[in-house]
N, C-alpha and C positions, 0 to 999 in steps of 0.2 A: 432422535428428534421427535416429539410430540406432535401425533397427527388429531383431528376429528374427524369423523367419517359423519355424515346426516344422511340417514334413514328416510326418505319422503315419501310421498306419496303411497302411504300407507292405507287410507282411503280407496286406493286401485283394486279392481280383480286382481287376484294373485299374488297379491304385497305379503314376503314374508323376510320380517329385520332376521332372522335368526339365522336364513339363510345368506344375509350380505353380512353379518360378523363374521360367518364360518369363509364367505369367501376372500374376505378380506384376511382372515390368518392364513389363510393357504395359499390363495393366490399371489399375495402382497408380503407375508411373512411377515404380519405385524403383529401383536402381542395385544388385541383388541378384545374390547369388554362391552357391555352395552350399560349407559349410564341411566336410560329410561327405561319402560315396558311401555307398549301399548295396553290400553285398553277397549277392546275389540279388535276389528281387522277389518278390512274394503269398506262394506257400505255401513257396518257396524262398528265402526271409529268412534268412540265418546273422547278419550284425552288418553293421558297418559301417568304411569306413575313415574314419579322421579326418586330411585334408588337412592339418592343420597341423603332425601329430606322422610323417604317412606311417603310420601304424600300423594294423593290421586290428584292430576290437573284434568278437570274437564271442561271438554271446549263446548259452548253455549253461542248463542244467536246463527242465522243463517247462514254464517261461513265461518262460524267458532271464532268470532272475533271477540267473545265474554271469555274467562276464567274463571272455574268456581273450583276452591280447593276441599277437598273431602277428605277423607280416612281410604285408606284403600279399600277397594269392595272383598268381602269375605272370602269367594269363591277366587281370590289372586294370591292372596295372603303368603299362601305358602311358597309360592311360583316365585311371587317380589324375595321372598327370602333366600331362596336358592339363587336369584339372578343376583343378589348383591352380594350373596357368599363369591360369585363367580367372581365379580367384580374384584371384590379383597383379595384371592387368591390370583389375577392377575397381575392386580398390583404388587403385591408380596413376591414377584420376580425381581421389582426395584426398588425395595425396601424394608429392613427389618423389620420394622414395627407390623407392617403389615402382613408381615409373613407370621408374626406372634399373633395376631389376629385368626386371622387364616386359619391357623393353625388349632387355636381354640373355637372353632366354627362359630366366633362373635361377629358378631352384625350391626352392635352399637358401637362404631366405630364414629368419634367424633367427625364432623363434619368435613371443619377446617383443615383436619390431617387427611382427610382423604384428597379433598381439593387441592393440599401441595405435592402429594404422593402423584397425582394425575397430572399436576404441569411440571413435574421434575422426568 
């Protein structure tokens, strides 16, 4: 059964998503991937990147209620790359194509086929 997990309050002292994916695969024994990155942490929160689009969301006005979409920042680049390699080789437990993916440590993985690989 397809779960979501939401990461919040990443804005806190202390806020670390890396450490709720690891506990959710150990704890809960679920096959969890993380489908954004932050960028920043606590009081250094700007937005976030979204691994599936590669795209930087940052959050704008006094309680980030603007979005403005950008390129990812240079200094994540590689980090976004690796976390959506992670991502395909999760997925690629239920699913061949993505296990061919995977496998070829490709990352332009269409869109659409990852979003049905994730609600199947």
């Amino acid at each position: 059964m397809p779960r979501l997990i939401f990461v919040n309050k990443l804005d806190r002292m202390g806020a670390d998503p890396w450490a709720c994916i690891e506990a959710a695969r150990a704890r809960l024994d679920l096959n969890a991937a993380a489908v954004q990155v932050n960028i920043g942490i606590e009081n250094g929160l700007e937005g976030v990147v979204d691994l599936l689009t590669m795209k930087a969301f940052y959050f704008k006005g006094d309680n980030g209620e603007f979005i403005e979409i950008k390129d990812i920042p240079e200094d994540m680049v590689d980090f976004c790359k690796e976390k959506k390699l992670e991502l395909i080789g999760t997925l690629a437990d239920n699913d061949e194509q993505m296990e061919e993916y995977y496998l070829e440590e490709n990352i332009d993985v269409p869109i659409d086929e990852i979003k049905k690989v994730i609600r199947k």
